[in-house]
ZAMARGU-4260 file (C-alpha; in steps of 0.2 Angstrom, whole numbers, plus 5000, padded with zeros to 4 digits):
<rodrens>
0) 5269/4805/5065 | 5274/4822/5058 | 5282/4822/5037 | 5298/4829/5046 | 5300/4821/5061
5) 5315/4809/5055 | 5325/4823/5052 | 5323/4830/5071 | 5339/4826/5080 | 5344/4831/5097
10) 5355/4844/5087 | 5344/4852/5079 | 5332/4851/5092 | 5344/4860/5105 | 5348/4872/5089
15) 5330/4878/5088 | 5325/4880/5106 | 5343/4890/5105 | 5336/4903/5093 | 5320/4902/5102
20) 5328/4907/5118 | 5323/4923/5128 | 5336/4935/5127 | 5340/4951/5136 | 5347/4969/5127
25) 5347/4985/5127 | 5347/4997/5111 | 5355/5015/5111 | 5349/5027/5099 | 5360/5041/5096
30) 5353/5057/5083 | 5356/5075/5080 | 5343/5086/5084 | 5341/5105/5080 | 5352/5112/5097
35) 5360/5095/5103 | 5361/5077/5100 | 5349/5065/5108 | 5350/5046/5116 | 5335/5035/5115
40) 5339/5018/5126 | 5326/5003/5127 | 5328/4988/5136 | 5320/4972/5129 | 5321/4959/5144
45) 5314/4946/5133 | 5317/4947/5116 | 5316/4931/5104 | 5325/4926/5086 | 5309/4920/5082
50) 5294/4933/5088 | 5301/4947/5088 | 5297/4961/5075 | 5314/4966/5068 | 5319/4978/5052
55) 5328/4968/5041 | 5344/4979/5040 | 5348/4970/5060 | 5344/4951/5057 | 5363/4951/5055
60) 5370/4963/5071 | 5357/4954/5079 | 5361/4938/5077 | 5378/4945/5083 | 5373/4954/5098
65) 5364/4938/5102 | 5379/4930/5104 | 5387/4942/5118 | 5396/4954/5108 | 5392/4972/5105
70) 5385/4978/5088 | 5386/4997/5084 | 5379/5004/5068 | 5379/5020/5056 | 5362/5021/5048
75) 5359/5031/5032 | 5340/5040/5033 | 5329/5027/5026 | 5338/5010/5031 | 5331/5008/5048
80) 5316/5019/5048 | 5302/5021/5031 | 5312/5034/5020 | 5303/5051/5020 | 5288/5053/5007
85) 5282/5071/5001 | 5265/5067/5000 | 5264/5062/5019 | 5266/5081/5023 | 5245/5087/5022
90) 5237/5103/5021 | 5218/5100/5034 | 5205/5111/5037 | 5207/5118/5053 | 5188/5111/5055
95) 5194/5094/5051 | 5204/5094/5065 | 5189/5100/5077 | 5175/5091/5072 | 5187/5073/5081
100) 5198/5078/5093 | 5195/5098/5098 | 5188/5090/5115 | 5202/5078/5118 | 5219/5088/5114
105) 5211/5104/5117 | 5200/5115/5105 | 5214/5122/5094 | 5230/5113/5087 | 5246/5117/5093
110) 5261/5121/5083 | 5275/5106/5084 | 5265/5095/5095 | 5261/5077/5087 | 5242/5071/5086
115) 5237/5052/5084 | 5228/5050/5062 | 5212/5049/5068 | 5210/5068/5074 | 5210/5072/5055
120) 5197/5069/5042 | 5201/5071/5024 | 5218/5064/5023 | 5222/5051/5011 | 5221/5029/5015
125) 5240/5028/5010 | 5245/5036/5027 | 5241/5022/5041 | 5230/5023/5054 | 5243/5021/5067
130) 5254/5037/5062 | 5257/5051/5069 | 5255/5069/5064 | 5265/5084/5067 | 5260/5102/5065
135) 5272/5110/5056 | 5262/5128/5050 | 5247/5136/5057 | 5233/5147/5044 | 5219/5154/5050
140) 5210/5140/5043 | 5222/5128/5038 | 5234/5119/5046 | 5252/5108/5038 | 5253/5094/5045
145) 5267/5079/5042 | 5266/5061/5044 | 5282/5056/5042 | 5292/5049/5057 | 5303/5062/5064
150) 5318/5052/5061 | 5315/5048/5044 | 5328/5059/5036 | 5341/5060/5049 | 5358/5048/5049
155) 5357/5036/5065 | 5367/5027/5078 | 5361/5009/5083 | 5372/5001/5098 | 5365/4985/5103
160) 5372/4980/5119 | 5367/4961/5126 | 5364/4959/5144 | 5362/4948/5156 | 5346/4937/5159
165) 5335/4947/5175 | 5317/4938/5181 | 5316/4957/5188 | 5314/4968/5173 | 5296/4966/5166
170) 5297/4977/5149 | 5280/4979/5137 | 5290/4984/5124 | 5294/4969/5113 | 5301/4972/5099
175) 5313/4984/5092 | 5300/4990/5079 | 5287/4995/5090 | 5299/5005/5100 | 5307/5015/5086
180) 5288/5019/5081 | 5276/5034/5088 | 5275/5038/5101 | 5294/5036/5102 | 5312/5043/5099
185) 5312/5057/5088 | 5297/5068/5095 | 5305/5078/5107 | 5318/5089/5096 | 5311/5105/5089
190) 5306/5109/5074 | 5320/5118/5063 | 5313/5134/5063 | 5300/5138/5077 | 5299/5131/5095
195) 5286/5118/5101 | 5270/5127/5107 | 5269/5117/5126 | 5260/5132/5134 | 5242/5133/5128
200) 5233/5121/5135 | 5242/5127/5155 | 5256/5113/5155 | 5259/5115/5173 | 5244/5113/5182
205) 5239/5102/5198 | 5227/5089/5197 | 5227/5089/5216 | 5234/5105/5222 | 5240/5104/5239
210) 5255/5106/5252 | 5269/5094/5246 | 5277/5093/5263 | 5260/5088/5271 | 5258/5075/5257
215) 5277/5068/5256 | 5278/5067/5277 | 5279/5048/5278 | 5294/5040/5274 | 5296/5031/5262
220) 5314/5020/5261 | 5313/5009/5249 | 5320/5013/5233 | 5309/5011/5217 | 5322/5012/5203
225) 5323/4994/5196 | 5340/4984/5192 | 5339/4990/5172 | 5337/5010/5175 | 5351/5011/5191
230) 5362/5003/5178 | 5361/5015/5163 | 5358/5032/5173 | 5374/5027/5182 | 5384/5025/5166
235) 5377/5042/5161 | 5385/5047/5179 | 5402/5040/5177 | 5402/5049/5161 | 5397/5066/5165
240) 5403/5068/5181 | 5422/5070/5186 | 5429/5064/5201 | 5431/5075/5214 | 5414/5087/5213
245) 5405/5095/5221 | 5386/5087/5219 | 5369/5093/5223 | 5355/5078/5223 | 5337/5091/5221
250) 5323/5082/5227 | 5332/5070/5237 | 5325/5054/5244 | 5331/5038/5253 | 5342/5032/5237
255) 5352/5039/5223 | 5359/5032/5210 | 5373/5038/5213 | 5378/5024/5223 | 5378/5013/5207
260) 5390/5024/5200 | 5405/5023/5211 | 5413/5041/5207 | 5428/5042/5220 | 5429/5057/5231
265) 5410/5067/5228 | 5405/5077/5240 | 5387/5076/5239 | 5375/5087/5246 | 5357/5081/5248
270) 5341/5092/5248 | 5323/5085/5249 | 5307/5084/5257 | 5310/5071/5272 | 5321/5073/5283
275) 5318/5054/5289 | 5324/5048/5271 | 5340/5060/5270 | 5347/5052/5285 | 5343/5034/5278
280) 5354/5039/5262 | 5370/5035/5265 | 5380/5045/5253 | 5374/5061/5258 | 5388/5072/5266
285) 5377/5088/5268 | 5357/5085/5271 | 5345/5102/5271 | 5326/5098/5271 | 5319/5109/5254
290) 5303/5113/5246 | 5308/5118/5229 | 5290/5123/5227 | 5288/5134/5240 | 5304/5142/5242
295) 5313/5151/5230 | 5327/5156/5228 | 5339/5141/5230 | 5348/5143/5246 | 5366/5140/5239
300) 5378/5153/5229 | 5379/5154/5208 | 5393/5140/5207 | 5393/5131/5221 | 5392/5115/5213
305) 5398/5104/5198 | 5382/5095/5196 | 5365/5096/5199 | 5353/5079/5200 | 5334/5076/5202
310) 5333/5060/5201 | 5313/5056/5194 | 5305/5071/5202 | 5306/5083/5191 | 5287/5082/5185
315) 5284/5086/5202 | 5291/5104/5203 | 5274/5116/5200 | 5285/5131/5191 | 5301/5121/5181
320) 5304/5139/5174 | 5308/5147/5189 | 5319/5134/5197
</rodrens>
């Protein structure tokens, strides 16, 4: 018999495998970057009192949200996230940089993109092996690199919103920790006085080039947008779109989730590859089969329209510039 075991009653039994219970929520992060303000939203589908990974400043909100009412907090730099440290910014030799990862990322660093510790030799122990660094300054034979999360001066917004349980949603993110670490919220914001470098290494290139109509000519009508993401891009809907617009889904297929949203009166017009899939989506008032990568320009007026959606497929279009 265990020491403890007397003091086991079916309350506090029931009370432990209560805070041990799987729970479902979804975090919000809200920040300011340099030219706009950014959301960052996770959902944990089985998060745990007990196992999960938490910063101390939430044990309490939490426990709270936990409970089925929604926390929202204001977070001063260095509360939710390791407060910035000076000696985390690092000058490298440019050959430092080669000699690990020239083959990998590409042979020359680029300025304000993120690369994992280990493309660096020379830096000091205290900065741990599963950081991040960004390139902040470019020399011909240096290059400034900082290790600091990018959030770790900013001021932060935390909404934690419980949900109800789902067998569906399968998430590999499990704790809030390992979410707010890198790669995570926080890297895609500019840096304060130069743009991001994205075109060196020919962003938009096709693994498989090929003709999309050819490729995208069966059918396909089943939607792929799980229970979790129809719910939160339509709230993001029902808050940017008035009713009564005028509404062209780009890219078009069998489903939009802007069936989720339940805007009243849209007159929705519906462009995509299939014409098989436009007349299975029933929201479409208008239907016109598009290639937006072989046909340019758009075949609508400036200002026809009060909102434009893709809906998932925008890593699909070859020339994003151009459209």
């Amino acid at each position: 018999m265990r020491p403890n075991s007397k003091s086991e009653t079916p309350a506090t039994r029931e009370k432990t495998e209560t805070a041990n219970a799987s729970k479902s929520l979804t975090a919000v992060l809200q920040w300011q970057g340099q030219d706009c303000s950014f959301s960052d939203a996770c959902h944990f589908s089985s998060l745990t009192r007990v196992d999960d990974d938490w910063p101390e400043v939430l044990h309490g909100p939490l426990e709270r949200a936990f409970a089925g009412e929604e926390q929202c907090l204001e977070l001063e730099p260095g509360s939710l996230l390791p407060a910035r440290r000076p000696e985390w910014l690092q000058e490298i030799p440019i050959a430092d940089y080669r000699s690990r990862c020239g083959q990998q990322h590409g042979s020359e660093p680029a300025l304000g993109r993120f690369y994992p510790r280990h493309c660096f030799d020379g830096i000091g122990n205290e900065i741990p092996a599963e950081a991040w660094g960004r390139v902040i300054h470019l020399e011909p034979s240096r290059i400034h690199v900082d290790f600091n999360h990018p959030l770790s001066d900013k001021p932060l917004r935390l909404a934690l919103r419980p949900e109800s349980p789902t067998s569906t949603v399968h998430a590999e993110i499990r704790s809030l920790r390992h979410w707010l670490g890198l790669p995570g919220p926080g890297m895609q914001d500019r840096l304060k006085e130069a743009e991001t470098d994205f075109w060196q290494d020919r962003p938009y290139e096709r693994r498989h080039p090929g003709d999309d109509a050819q490729f995208f000519r069966k059918p396909s009508l089943s939607p792929f947008w799980d229970r979790v993401a129809l719910t939160e891009v339509s709230r993001l809907y029902r808050r940017q779109i008035r009713p009564g617009s005028r509404v062209l889904d780009l890219m078009a297929g069998v489903h939009s989730p802007l069936q989720e949203a339940n805007i009243d009166d849209l007159e929705i017009h519906c462009a995509g590859l299939n014409a098989i899939e436009l007349e299975h989506n029933p929201i479409c008032r208008h239907r016109r089969v598009f290639n937006v990568n072989s046909s340019h320009p758009l075949p609508w007026s400036d200002a026809s329209f009060d909102a434009l959606l893709v809906h998932a497929a925008i890593e699909y279009v070859c020339n994003p510039e151009r459209l």
